[in-house]
C-alpha positions as CSV (number, residue, x, y, z in Angstrom):
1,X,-22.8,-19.6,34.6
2,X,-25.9,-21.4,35.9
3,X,-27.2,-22.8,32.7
4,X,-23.8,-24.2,31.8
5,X,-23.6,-25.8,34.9
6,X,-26.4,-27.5,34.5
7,X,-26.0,-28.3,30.5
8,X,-25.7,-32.2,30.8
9,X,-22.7,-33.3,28.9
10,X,-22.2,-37.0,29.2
11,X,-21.1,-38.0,26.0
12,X,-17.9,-38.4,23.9
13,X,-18.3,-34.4,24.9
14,X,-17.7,-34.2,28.1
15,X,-14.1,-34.0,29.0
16,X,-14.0,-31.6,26.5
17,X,-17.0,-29.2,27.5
18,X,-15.2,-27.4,30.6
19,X,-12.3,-26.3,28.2
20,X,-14.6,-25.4,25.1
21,X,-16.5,-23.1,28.1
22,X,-13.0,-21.1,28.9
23,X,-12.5,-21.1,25.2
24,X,-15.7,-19.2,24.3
25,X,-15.3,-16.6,27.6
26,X,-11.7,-15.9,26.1
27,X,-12.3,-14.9,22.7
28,X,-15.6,-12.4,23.9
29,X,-18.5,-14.8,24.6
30,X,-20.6,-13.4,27.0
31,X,-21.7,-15.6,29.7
32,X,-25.3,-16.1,28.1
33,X,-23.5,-16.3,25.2
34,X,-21.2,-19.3,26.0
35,X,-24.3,-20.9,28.0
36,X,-25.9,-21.1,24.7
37,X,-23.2,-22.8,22.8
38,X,-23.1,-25.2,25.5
39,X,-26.6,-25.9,25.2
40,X,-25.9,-27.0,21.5
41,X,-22.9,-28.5,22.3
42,X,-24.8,-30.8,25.0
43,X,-27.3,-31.5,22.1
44,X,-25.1,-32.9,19.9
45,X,-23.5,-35.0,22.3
46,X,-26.4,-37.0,23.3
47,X,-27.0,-37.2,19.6
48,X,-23.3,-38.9,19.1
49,X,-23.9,-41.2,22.1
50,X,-27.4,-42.3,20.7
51,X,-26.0,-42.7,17.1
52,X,-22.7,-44.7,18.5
53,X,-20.3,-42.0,17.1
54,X,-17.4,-41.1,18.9
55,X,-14.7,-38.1,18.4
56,X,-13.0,-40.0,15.7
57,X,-16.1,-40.4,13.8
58,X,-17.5,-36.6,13.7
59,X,-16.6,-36.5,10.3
60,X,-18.1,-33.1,8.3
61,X,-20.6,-35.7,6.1
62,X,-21.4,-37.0,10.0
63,X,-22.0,-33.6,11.1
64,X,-24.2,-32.9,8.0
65,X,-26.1,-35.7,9.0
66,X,-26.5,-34.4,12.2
67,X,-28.1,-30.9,11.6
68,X,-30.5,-32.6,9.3
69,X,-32.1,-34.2,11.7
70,X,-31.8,-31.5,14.2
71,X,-33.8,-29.3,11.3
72,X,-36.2,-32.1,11.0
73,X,-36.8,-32.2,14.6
74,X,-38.2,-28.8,14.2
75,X,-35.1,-26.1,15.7
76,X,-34.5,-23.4,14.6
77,X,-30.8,-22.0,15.7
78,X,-27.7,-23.6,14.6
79,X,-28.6,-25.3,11.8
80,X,-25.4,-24.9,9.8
81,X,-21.8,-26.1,9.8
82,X,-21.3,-22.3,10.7
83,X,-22.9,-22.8,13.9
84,X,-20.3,-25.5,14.8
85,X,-17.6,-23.3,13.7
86,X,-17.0,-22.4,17.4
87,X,-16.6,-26.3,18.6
88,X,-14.6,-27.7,15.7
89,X,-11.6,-24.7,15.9
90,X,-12.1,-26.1,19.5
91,X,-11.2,-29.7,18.7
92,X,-9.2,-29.3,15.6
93,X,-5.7,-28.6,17.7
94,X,-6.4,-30.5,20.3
95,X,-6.1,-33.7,17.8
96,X,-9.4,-35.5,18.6
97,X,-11.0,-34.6,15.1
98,X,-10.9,-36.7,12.0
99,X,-8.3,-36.2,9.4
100,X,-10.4,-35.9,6.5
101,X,-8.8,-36.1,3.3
102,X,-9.3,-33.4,0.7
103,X,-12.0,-34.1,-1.8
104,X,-11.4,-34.6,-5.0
105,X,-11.3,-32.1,-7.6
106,X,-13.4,-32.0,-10.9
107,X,-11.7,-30.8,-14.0
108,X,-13.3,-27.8,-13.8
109,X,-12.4,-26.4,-10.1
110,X,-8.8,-28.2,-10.4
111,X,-8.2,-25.6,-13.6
112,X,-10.0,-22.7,-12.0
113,X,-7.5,-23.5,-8.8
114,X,-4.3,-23.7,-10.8
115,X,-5.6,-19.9,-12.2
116,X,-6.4,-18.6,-8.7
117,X,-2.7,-20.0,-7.7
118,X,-1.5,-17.8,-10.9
119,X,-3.1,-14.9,-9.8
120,X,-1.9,-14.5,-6.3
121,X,1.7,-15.8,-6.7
122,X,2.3,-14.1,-10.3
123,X,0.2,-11.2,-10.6
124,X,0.1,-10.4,-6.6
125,X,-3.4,-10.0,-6.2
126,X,-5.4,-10.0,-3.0
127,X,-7.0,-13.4,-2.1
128,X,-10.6,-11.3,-2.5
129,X,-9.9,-9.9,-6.1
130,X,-8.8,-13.5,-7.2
131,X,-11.9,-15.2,-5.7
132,X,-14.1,-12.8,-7.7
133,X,-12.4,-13.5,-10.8
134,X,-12.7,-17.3,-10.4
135,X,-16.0,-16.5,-9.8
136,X,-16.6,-14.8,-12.8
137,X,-15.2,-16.9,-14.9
138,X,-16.2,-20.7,-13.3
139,X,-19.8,-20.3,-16.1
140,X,-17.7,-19.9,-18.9
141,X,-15.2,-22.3,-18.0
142,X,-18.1,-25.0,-17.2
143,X,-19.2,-24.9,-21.0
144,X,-16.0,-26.5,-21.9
145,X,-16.7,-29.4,-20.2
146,X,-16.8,-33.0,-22.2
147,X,-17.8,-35.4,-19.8
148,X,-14.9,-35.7,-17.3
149,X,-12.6,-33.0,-19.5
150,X,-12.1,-30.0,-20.8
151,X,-12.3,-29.0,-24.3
152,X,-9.6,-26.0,-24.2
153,X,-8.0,-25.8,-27.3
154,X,-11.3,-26.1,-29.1
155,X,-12.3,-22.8,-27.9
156,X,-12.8,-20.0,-30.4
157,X,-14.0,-16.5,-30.7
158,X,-17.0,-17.3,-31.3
159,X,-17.7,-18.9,-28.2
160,X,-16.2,-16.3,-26.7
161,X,-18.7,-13.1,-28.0
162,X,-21.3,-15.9,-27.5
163,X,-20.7,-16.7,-24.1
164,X,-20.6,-12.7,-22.9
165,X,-23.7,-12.2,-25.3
166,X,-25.3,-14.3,-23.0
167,X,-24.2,-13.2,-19.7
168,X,-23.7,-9.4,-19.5
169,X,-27.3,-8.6,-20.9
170,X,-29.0,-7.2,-18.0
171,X,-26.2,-6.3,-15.4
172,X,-24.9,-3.7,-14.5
173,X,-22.0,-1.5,-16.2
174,X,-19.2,-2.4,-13.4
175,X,-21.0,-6.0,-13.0
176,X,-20.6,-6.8,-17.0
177,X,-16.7,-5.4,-16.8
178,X,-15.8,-7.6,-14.2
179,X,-16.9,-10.8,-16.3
180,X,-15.1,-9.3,-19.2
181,X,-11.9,-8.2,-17.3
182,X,-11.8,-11.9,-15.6
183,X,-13.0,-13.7,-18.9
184,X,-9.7,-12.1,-20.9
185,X,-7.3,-12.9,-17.7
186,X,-8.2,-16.1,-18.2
187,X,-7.7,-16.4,-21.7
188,X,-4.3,-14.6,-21.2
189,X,-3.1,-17.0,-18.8
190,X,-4.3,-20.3,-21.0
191,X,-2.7,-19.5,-23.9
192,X,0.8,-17.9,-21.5
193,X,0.9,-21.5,-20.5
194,X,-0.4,-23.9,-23.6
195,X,-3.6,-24.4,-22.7
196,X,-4.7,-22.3,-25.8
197,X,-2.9,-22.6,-28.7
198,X,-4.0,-19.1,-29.4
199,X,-4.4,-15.8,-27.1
200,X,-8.3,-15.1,-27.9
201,X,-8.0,-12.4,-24.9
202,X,-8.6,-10.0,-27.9
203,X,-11.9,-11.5,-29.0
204,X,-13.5,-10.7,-25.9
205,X,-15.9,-7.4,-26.6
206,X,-15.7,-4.5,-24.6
207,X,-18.4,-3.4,-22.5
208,X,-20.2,0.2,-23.4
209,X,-18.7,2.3,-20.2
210,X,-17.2,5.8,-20.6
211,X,-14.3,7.0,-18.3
212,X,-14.9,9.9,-16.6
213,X,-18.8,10.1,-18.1
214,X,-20.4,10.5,-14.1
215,X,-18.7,12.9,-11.2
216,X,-17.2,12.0,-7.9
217,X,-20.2,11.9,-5.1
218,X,-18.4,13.3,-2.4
219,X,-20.7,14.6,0.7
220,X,-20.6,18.3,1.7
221,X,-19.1,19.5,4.9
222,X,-21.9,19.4,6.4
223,X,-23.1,16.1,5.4
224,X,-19.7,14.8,6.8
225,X,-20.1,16.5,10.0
226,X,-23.7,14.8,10.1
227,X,-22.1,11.6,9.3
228,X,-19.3,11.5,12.3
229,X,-21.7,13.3,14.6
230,X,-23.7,9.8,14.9
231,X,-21.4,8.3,15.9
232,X,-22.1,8.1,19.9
233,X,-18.1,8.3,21.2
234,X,-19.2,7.8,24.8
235,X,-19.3,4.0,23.9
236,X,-17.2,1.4,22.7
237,X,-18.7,0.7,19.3
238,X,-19.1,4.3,18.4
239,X,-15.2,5.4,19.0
240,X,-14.2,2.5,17.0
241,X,-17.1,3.8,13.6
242,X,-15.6,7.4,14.6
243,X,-12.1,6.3,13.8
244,X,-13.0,4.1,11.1
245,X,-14.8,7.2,9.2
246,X,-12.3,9.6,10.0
247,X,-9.6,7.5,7.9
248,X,-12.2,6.9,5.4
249,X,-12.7,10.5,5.0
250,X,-9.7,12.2,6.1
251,X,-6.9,9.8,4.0
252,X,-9.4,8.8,1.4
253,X,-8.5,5.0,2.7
254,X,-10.5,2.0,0.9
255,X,-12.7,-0.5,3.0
256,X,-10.5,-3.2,2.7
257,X,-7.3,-1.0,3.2
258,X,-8.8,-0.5,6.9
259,X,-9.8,-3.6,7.5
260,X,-6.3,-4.6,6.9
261,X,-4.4,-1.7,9.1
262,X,-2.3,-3.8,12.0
263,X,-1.4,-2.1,15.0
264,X,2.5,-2.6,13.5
265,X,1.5,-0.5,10.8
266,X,1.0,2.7,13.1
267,X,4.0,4.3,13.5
268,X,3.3,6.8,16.5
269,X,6.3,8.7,17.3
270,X,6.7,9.6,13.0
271,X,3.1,9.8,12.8
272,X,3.1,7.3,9.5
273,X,0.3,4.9,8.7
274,X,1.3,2.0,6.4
275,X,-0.9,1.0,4.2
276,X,-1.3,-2.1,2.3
277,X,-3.8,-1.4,-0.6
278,X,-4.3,-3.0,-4.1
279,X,-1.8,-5.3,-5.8
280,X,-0.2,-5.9,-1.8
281,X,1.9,-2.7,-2.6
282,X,2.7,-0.8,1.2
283,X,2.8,2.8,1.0
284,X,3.1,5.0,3.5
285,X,0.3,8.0,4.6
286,X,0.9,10.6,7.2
287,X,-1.4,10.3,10.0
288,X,-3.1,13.8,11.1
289,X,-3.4,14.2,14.7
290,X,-7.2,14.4,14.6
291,X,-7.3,10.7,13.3
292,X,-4.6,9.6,15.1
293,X,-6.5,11.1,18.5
294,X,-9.2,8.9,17.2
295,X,-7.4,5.6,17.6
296,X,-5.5,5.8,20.2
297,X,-8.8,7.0,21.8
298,X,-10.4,3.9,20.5
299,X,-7.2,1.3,21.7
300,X,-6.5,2.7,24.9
301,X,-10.0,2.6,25.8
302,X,-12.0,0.2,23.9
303,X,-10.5,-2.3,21.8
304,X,-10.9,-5.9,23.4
305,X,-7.4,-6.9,25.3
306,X,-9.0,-10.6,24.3
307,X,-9.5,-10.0,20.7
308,X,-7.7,-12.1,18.2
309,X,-4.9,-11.0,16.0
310,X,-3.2,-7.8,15.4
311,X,-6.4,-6.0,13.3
312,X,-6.3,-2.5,14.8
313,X,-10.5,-2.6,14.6
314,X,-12.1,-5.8,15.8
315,X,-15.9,-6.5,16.4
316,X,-17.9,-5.8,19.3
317,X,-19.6,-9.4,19.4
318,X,-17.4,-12.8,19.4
319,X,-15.7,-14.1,18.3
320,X,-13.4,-10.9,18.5
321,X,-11.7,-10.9,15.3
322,X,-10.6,-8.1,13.2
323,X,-13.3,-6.4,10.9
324,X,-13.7,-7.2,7.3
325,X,-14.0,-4.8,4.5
326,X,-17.6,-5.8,4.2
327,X,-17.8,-4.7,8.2
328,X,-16.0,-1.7,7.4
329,X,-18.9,-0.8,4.7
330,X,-21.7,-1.9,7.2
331,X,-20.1,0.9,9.9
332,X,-20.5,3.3,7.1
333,X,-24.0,2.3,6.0
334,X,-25.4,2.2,9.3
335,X,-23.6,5.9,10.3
336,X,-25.7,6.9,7.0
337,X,-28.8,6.0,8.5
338,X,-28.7,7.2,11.9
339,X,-27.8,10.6,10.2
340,X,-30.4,10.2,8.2
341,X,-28.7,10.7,5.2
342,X,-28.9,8.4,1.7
343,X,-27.6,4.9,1.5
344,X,-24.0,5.1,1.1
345,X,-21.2,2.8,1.3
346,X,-17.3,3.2,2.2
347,X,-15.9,4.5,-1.2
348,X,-18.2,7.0,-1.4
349,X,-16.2,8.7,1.9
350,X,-12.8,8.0,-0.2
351,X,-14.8,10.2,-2.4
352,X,-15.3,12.4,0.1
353,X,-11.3,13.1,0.6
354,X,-10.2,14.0,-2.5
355,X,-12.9,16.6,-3.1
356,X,-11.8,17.8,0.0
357,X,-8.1,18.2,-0.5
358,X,-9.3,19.5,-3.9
359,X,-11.7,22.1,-2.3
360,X,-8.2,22.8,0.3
361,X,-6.1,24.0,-2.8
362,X,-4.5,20.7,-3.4
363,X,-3.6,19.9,-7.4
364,X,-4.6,17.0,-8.5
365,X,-1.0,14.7,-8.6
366,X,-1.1,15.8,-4.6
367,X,-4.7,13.9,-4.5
368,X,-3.5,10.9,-6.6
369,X,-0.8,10.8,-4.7
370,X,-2.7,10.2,-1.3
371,X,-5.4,8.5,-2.9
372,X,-2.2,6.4,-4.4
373,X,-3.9,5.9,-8.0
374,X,-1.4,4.3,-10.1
375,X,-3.0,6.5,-13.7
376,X,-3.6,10.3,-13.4
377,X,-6.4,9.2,-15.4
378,X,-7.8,7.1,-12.1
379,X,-7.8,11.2,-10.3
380,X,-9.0,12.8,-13.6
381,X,-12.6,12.6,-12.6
382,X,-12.0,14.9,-9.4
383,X,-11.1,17.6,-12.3
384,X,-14.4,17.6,-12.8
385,X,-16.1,18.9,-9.8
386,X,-13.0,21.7,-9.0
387,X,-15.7,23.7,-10.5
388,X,-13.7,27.5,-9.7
389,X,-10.7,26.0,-11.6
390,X,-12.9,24.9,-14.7
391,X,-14.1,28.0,-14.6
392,X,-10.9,29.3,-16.0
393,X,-11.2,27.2,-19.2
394,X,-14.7,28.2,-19.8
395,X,-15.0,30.0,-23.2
396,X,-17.6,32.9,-22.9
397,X,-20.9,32.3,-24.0
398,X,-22.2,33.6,-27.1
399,X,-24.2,37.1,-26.7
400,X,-26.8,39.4,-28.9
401,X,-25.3,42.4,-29.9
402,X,-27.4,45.0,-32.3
403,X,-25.1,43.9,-35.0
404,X,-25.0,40.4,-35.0
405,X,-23.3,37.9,-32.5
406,X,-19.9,38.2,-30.8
């Protein structure tokens, strides 16, 4: 590693910079890789020497301070408190970092917080499905503030209908239910604990959306076969997007259901796949050999011995942590493309399954069942395009006979 070799780190830096350099080769960096975090690195510790700042001063309003300048000064790579991600989970257990108290909460993010806390530890949700419904509902609960406090109890309905008159105008179907899902959560949980001194969940309006009114777009066979196809399984990156598909498409698995899978989850020698989907509820899948070929191709041959954690899929670039669900949809968007086929993201491969099964003979509470819907009225759409089965509840069509119609 010439270039780090040569990186000049004489600062409050430097009897850290030999350490951070074994740190960055362990978790993936390639060598140019780590030669160019050193290179920033060595930049921002002649700036802390210049500036009079040690270790115990690199304080996150310091290190703001920083990369404004270093913007100013005209660069144009790491610019952002991401960039000195790598350096500061560096530091942080090494005990050189300042311990920065916690800032202050307004009224409004200290009530949104003790509902995000509801949600996870009282109705189990995933820390992803609580985050969007804080989200969704931070606007409305800004309108309540009066100066530094919340007006609660003075809500009514009519600020309710006015405040989703407002937002959903414009958005999308699924977009505009989210906001009125979250927005009557909300309301639930302020007057369950006396916020509200009545439950208004029932004033918010519902959105016009008809279950069941669009079909399941699932890909053909051959569309499928297109899709895996590009997938080049003579590298590392393409056996990990073949296995990835295959459980999209095979077990009907969501994005973020993959993106979870440990390697404790795989049971080999029963052939069992746990899976922890919605709600945190585990259920257990059986694992067909063709998928299961698939990963244990992709872990005996390819997955990082370095990478971080126990995710079963990891990225290719560091640092080599497990995939997201958002990296899961990316495998399946880019797959789309190099088959040339449309755009196309995860779901539509879950999609994919149950038409499958259904297209296999399988009834529909053995699709729910895998797809593990928790209504039949969640699989009821997949009734819909069993098109040989519907034909048997098909009245006959009206025909001209000489004497009238029969």
């Amino acid at each position: 590693m010439v270039k780090v070799l040569r990186s000049i780190v004489c600062g409050p830096l430097e009897p850290y910079a030999a350490g951070f350099v074994g740190e960055l080769l362990r978790r993936g960096y390639s060598s140019g890789g780590a030669d160019q975090q050193v290179c920033f690195v060595a930049h921002l510790d002649r700036w802390m020497l210049a500036e009079g700042v040690g270790l115990g001063g690199l304080s996150t309003p310091t290190l703001q301070r920083y990369l404004g300048q270093r913007r100013a000064a005209g660069y144009r790579e790491y610019l952002s408190m991401k960039a000195l991600a790598p350096l500061l989970e560096y530091l942080s257990p090494l005990g050189v970092l300042p311990v920065e108290e916690p800032a202050a909460l307004g009224p409004v993010e200290e009530l949104l917080e003790s509902y995000r806390s509801y949600l996870l530890v009282e109705r189990g949700v995933t820390a992803g499905t609580a985050r969007g419904y804080v989200d969704n509902v931070r606007p409305f609960v800004t309108t309540r503030l009066r100066g530094s406090a919340l007006d609660l109890a003075g809500i009514s309905a009519a600020d309710v209908t006015g405040f989703i008159g407002t937002v959903c105008p414009g958005r999308a179907i699924g977009s505009a239910k989210l906001i009125v899902c979250a927005l009557r959560s909300l309301l639930g949980w302020l007057y369950l604990t006396g916020q509200l001194p009545v439950s208004l969940a029932g004033a918010v309006p519902s959105v016009a959306g008809w279950k069941l009114s669009s079909l399941a777009k699932g890909l053909e066979p051959g569309q499928l076969a297109r899709l895996l196809g590009s997938c080049d399984r003579r590298t590392p990156t393409g056996r990990r997007d073949y296995a990835v598909m295959l459980l999209l498409s095979r077990l009907g698995l969501r994005a973020g259901e993959v993106a979870r899978l440990g390697l404790d989850d795989i049971d080999w020698r029963r052939g069992e796949l746990t899976v922890v989907g919605k709600g945190n509820r585990s259920e257990k899948l059986p694992l067909p050999p063709d998928v299961g070929r698939a990963i244990a191709a992709y872990l005996r041959h390819c997955r990082p011995a370095s990478a971080e954690g126990r995710s079963v899929f990891v990225r290719v670039h560091a640092p080599l942590r497990g995939l997201t669900a958002g990296g899961i949809t990316m495998i399946v968007f880019d797959a789309a493309q190099r088959a040339g086929l449309p755009k196309m993201h995860a779901h539509r491969l879950r999609h994919t399954a149950a038409t499958a099964m259904l297209r296999a003979g399988s009834p529909l509470p053995e699709v729910g069942q895998v797809l593990r819907h928790r209504s039949v009225l969640s699989t009821a759409i997949y009734a819909k395009v069993d098109r040989d089965a519907l034909r048997a509840l098909a009245r006959p069509w009206p025909r001209i006979v000489e004497d009238g119609v029969s």
